[in-house]
N, CA, C and O atoms as a GROMACS GRO file, in nm:
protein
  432
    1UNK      N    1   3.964   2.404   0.523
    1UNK     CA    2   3.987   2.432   0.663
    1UNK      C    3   3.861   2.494   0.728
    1UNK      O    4   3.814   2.449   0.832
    2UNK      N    5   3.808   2.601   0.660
    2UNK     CA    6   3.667   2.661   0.708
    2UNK      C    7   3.594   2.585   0.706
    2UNK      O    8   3.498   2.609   0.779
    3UNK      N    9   3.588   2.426   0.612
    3UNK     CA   10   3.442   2.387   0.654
    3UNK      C   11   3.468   2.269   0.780
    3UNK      O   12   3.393   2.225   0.868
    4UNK      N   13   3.598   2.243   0.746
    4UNK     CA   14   3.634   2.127   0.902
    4UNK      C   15   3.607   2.201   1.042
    4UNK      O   16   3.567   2.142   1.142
    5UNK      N   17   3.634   2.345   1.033
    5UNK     CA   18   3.595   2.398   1.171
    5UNK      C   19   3.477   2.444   1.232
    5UNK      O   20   3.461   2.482   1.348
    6UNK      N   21   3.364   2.430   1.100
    6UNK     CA   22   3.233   2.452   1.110
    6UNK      C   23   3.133   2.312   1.168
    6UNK      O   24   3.034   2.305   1.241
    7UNK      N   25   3.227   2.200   1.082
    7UNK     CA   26   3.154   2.083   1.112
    7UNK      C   27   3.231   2.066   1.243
    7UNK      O   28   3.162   2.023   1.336
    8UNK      N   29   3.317   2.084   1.261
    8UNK     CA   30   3.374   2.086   1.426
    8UNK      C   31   3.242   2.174   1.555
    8UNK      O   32   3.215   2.147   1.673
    9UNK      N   33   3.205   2.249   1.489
    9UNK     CA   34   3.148   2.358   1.569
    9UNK      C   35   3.021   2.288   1.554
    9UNK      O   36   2.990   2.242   1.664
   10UNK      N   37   2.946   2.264   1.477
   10UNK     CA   38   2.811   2.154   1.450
   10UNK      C   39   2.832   2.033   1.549
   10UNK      O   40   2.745   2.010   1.633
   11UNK      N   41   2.951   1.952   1.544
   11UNK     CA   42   2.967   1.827   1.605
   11UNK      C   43   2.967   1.845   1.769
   11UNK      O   44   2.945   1.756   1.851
   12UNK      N   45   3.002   2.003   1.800
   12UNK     CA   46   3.004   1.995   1.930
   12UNK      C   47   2.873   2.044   1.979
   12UNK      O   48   2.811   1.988   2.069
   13UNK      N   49   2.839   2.133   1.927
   13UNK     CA   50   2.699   2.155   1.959
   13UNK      C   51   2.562   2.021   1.993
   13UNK      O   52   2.467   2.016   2.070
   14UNK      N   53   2.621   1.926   1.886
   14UNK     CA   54   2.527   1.798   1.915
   14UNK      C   55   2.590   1.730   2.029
   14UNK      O   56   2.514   1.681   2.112
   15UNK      N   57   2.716   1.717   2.046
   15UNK     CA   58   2.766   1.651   2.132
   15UNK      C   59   2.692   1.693   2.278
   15UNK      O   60   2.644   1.619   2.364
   16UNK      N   61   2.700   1.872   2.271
   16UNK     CA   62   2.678   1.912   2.403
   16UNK      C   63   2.503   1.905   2.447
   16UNK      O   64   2.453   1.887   2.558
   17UNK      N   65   2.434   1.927   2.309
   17UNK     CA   66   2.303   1.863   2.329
   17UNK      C   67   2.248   1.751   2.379
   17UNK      O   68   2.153   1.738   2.456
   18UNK      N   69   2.344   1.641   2.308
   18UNK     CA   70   2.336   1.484   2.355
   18UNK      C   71   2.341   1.458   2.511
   18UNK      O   72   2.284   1.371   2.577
   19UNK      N   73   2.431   1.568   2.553
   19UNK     CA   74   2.503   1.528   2.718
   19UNK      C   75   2.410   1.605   2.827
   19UNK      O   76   2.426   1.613   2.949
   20UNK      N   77   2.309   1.660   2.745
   20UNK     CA   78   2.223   1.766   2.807
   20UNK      C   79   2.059   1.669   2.798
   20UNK      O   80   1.972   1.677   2.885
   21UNK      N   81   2.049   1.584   2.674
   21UNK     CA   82   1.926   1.502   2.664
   21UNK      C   83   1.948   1.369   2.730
   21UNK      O   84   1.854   1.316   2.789
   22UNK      N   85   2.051   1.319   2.726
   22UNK     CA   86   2.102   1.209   2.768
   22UNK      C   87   2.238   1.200   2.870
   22UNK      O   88   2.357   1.175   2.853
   23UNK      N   89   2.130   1.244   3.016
   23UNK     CA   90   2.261   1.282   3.091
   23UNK      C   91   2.308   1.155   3.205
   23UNK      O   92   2.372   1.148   3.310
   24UNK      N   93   2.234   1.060   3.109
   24UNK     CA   94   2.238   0.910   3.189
   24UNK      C   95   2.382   0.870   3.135
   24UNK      O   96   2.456   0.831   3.225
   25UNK      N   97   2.432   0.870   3.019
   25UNK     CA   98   2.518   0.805   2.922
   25UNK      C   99   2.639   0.894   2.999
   25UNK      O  100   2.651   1.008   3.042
   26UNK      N  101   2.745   0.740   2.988
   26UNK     CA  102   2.845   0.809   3.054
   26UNK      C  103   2.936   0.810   2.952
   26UNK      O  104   2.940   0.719   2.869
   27UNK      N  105   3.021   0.921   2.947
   27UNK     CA  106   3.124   0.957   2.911
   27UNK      C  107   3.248   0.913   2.890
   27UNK      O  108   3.310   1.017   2.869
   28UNK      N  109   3.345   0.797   2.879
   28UNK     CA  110   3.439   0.732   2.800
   28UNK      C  111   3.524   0.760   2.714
   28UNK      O  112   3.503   0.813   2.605
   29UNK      N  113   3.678   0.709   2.783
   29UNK     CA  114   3.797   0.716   2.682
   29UNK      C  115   3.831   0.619   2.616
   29UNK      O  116   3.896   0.626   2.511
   30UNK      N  117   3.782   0.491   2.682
   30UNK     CA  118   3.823   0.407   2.593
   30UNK      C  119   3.745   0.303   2.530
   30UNK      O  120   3.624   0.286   2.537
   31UNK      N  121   3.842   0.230   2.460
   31UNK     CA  122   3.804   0.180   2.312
   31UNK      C  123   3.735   0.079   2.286
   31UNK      O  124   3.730   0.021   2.178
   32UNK      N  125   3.659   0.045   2.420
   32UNK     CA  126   3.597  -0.088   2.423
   32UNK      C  127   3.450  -0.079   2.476
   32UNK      O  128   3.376  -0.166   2.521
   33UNK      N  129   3.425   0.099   2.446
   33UNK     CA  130   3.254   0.124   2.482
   33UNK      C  131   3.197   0.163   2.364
   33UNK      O  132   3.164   0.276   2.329
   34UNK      N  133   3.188   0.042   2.296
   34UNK     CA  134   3.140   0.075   2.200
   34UNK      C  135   2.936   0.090   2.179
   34UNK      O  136   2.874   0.091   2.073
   35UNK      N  137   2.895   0.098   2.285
   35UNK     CA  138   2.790   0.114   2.353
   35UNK      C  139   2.735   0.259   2.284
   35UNK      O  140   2.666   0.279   2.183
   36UNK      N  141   2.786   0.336   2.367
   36UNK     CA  142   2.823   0.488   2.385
   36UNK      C  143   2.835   0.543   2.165
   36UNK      O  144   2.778   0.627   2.096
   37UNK      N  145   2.895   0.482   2.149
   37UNK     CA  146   2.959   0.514   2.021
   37UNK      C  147   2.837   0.463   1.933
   37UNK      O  148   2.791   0.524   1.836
   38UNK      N  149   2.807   0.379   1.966
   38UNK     CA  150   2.706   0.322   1.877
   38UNK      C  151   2.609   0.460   1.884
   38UNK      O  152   2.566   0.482   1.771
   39UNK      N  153   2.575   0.531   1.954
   39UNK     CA  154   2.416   0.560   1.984
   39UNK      C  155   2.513   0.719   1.920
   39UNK      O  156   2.435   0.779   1.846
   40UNK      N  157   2.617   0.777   1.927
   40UNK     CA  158   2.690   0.865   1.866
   40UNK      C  159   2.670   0.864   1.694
   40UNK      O  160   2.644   0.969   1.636
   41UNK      N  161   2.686   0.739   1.623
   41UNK     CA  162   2.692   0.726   1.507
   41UNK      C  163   2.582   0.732   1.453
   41UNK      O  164   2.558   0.805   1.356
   42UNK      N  165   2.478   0.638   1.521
   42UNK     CA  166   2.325   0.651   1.458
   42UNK      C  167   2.300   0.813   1.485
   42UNK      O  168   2.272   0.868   1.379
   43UNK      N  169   2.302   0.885   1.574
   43UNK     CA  170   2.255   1.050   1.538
   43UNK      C  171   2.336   1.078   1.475
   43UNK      O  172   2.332   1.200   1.494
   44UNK      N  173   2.444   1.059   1.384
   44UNK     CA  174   2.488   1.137   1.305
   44UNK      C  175   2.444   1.099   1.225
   44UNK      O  176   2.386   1.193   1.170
   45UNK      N  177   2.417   0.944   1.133
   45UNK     CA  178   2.299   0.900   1.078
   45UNK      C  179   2.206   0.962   1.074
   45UNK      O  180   2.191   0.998   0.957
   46UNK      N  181   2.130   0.997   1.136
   46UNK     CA  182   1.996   0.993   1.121
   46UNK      C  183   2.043   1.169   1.125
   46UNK      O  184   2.037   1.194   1.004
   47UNK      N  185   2.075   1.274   1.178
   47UNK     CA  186   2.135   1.394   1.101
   47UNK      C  187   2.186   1.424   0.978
   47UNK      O  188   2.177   1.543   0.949
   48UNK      N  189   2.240   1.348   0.891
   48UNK     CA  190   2.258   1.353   0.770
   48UNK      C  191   2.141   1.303   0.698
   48UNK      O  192   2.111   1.357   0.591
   49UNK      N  193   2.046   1.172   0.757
   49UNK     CA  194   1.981   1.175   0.648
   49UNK      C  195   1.833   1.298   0.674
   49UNK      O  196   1.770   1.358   0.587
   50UNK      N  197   1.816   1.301   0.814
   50UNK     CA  198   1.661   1.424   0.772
   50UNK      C  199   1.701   1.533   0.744
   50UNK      O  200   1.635   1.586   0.655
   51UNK      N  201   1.833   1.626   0.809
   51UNK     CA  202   1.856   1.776   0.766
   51UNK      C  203   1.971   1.817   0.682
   51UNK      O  204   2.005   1.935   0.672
   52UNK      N  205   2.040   1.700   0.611
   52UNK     CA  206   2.144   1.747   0.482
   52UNK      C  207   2.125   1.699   0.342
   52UNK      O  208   2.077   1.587   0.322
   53UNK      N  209   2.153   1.762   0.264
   53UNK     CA  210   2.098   1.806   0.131
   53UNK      C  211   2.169   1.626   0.103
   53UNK      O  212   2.102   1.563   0.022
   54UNK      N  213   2.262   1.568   0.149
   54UNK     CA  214   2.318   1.390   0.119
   54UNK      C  215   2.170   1.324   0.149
   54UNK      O  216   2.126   1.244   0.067
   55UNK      N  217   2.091   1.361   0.271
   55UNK     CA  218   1.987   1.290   0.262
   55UNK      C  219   1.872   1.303   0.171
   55UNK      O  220   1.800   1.203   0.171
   56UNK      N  221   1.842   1.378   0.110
   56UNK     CA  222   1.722   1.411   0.032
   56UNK      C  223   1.658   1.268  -0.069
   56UNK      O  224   1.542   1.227  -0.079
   57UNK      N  225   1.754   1.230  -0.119
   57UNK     CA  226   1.723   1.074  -0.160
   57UNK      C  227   1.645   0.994  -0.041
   57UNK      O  228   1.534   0.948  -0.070
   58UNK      N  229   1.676   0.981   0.041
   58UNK     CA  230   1.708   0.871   0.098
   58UNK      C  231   1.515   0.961   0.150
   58UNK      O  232   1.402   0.921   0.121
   59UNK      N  233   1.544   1.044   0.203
   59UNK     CA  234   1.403   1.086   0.251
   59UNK      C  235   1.291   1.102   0.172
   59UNK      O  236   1.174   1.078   0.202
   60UNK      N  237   1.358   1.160   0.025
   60UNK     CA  238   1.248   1.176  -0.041
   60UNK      C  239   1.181   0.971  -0.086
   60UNK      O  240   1.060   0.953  -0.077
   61UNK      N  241   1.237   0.894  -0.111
   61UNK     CA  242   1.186   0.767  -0.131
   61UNK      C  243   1.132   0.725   0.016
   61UNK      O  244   1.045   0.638   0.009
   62UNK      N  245   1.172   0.776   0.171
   62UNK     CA  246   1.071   0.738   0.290
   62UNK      C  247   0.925   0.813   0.320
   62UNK      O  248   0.819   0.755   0.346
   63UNK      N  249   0.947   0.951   0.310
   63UNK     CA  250   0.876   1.042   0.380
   63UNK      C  251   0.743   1.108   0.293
   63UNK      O  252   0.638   1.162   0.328
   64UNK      N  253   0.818   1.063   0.129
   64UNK     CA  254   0.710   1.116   0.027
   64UNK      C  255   0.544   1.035   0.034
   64UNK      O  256   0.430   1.084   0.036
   65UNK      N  257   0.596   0.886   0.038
   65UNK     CA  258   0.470   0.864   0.053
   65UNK      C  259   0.375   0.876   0.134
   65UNK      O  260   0.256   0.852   0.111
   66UNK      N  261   0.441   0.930   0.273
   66UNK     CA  262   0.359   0.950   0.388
   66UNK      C  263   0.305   1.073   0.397
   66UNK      O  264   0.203   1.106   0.458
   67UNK      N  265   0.401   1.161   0.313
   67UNK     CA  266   0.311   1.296   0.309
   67UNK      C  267   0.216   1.343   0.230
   67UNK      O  268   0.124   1.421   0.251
   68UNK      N  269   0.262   1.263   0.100
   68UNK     CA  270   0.143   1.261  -0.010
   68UNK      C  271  -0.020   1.253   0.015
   68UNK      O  272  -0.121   1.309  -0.028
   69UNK      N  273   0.016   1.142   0.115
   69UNK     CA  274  -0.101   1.094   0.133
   69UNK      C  275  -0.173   1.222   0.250
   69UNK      O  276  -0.295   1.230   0.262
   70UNK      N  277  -0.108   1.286   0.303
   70UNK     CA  278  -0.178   1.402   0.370
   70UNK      C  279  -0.194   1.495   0.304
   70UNK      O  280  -0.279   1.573   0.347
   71UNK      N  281  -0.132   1.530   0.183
   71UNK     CA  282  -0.136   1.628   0.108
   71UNK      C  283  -0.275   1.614   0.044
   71UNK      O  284  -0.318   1.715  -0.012
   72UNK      N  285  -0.376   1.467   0.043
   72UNK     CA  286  -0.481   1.459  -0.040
   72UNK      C  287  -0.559   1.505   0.065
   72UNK      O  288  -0.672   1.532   0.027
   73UNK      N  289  -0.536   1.528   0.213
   73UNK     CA  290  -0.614   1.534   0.293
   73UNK      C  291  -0.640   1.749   0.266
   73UNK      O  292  -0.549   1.830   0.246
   74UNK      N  293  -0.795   1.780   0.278
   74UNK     CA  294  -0.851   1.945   0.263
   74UNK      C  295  -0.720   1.997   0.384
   74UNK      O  296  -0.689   1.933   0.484
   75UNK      N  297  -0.670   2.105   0.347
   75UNK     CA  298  -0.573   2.176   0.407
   75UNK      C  299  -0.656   2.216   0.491
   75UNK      O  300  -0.584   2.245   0.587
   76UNK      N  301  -0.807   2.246   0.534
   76UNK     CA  302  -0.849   2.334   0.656
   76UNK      C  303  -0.938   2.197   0.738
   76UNK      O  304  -1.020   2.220   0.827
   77UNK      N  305  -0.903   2.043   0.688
   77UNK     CA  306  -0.926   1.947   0.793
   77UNK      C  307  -0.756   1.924   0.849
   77UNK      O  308  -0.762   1.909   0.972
   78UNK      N  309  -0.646   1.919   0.813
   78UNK     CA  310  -0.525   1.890   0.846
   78UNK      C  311  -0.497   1.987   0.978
   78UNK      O  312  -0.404   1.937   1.040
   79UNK      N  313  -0.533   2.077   1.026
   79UNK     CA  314  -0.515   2.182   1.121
   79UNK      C  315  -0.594   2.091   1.250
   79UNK      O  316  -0.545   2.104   1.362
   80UNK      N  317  -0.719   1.997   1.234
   80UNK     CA  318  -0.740   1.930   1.352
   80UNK      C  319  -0.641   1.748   1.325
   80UNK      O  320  -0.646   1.646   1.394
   81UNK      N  321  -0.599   1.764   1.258
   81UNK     CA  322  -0.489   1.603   1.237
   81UNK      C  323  -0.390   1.631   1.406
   81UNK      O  324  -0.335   1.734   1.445
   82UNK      N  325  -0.399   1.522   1.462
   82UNK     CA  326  -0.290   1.507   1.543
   82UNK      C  327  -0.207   1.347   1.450
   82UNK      O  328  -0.261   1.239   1.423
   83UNK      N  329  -0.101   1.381   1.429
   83UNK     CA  330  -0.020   1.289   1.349
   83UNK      C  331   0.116   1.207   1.485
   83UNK      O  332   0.180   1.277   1.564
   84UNK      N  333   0.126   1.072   1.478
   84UNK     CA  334   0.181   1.036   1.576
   84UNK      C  335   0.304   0.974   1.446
   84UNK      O  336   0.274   0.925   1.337
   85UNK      N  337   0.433   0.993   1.496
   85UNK     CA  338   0.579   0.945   1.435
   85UNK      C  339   0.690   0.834   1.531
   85UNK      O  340   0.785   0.859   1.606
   86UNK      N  341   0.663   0.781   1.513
   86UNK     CA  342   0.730   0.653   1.616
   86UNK      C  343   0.844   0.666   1.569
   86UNK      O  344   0.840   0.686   1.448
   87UNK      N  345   0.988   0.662   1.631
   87UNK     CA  346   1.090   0.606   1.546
   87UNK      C  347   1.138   0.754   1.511
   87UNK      O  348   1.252   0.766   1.556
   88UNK      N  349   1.102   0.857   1.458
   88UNK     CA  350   1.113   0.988   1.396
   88UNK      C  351   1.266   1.002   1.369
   88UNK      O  352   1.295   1.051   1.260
   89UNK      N  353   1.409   0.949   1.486
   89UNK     CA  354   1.458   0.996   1.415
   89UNK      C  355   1.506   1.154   1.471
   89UNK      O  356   1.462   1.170   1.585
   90UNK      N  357   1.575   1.263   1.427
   90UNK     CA  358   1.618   1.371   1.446
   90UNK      C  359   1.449   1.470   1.371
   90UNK      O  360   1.471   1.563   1.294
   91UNK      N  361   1.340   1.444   1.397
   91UNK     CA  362   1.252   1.485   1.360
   91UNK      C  363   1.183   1.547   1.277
   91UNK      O  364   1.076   1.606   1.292
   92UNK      N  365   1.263   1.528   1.162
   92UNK     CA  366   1.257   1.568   0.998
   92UNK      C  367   1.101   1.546   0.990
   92UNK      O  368   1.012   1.619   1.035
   93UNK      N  369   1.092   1.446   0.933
   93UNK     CA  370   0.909   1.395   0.912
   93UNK      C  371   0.860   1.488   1.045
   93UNK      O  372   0.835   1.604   1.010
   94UNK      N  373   0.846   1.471   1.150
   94UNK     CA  374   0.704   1.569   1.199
   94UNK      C  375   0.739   1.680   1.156
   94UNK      O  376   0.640   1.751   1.145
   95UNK      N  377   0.857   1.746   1.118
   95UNK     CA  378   0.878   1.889   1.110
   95UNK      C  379   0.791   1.931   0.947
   95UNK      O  380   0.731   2.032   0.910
   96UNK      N  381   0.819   1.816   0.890
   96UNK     CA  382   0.738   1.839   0.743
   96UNK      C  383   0.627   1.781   0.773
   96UNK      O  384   0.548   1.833   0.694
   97UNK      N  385   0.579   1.720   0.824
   97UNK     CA  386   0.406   1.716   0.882
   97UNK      C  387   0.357   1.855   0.930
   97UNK      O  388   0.273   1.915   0.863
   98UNK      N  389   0.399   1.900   1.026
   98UNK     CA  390   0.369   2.030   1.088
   98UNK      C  391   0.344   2.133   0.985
   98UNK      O  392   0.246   2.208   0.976
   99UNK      N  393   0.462   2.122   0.899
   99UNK     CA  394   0.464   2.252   0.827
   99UNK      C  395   0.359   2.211   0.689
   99UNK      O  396   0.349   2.286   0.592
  100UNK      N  397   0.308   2.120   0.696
  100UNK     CA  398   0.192   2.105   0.584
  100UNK      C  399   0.033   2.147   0.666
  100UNK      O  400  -0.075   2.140   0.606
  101UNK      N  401   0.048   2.190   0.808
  101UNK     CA  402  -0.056   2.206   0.891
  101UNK      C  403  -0.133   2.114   0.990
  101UNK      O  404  -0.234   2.139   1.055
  102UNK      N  405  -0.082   2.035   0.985
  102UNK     CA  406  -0.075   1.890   1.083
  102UNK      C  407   0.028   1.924   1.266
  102UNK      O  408   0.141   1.950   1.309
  103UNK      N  409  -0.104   1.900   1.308
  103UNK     CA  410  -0.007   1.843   1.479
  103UNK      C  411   0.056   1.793   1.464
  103UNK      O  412   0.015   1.714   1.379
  104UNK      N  413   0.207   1.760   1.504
  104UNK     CA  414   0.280   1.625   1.505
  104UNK      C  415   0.368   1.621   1.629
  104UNK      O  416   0.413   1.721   1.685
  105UNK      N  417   0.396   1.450   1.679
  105UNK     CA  418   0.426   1.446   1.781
  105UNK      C  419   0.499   1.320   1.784
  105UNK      O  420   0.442   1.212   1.772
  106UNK      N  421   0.632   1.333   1.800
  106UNK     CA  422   0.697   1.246   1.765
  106UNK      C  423   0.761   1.163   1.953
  106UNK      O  424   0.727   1.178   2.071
  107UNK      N  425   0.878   1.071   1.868
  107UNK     CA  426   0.914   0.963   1.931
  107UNK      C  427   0.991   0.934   1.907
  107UNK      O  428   1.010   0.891   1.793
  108UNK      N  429   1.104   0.940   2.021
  108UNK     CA  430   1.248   0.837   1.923
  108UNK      C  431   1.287   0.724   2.012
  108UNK      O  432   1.374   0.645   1.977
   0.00000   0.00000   0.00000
């Protein structure tokens, strides 16, 4: 019960974010906007896979090789890197770009 009312409390918080980033998208009761729903499911997608411990697979086989390869880069040249992320997603990858000392600047 405590964790259904937590992920309740998570789900609305994105919800109310969504309606705050995307205040174009209209709002719908019924069952045939599946428009709307679509673009609902992919952020929960793409929320499970960059910031829950279910995604770590799935990220560690995308994101490893891209960071690796910065990781060969001198930690005191990575501080002038501006790193561009197309696609990003709920912004997992720039957030682990950044935090290796890299600009990052994403895109969804």
């Amino acid at each position: 019960e405590e964790a259904i009312q937590t992920n309740g409390k998570i789900t609305n918080l994105i919800a109310n974010l969504a309606r705050k980033a995307f205040s174009n998208l209209k709002a719908t009761t019924t069952a045939n906007s599946y428009g709307d729903l679509g673009r609902v499911k992919e952020a929960l997608k793409h929320f499970v896979r960059d910031w829950s411990t279910d995604g770590e697979r799935e990220r560690a086989k995308i994101f490893s090789p891209i960071l690796d390869v910065l990781r060969e880069v001198p930690a005191d040249n990575r501080a002038d890197m501006r790193v561009l992320v197309p696609g990003s997603g709920l912004g997992r990858l720039a957030w682990e770009i950044f935090e290796l000392g890299s600009s990052a600047e994403w895109h969804y």
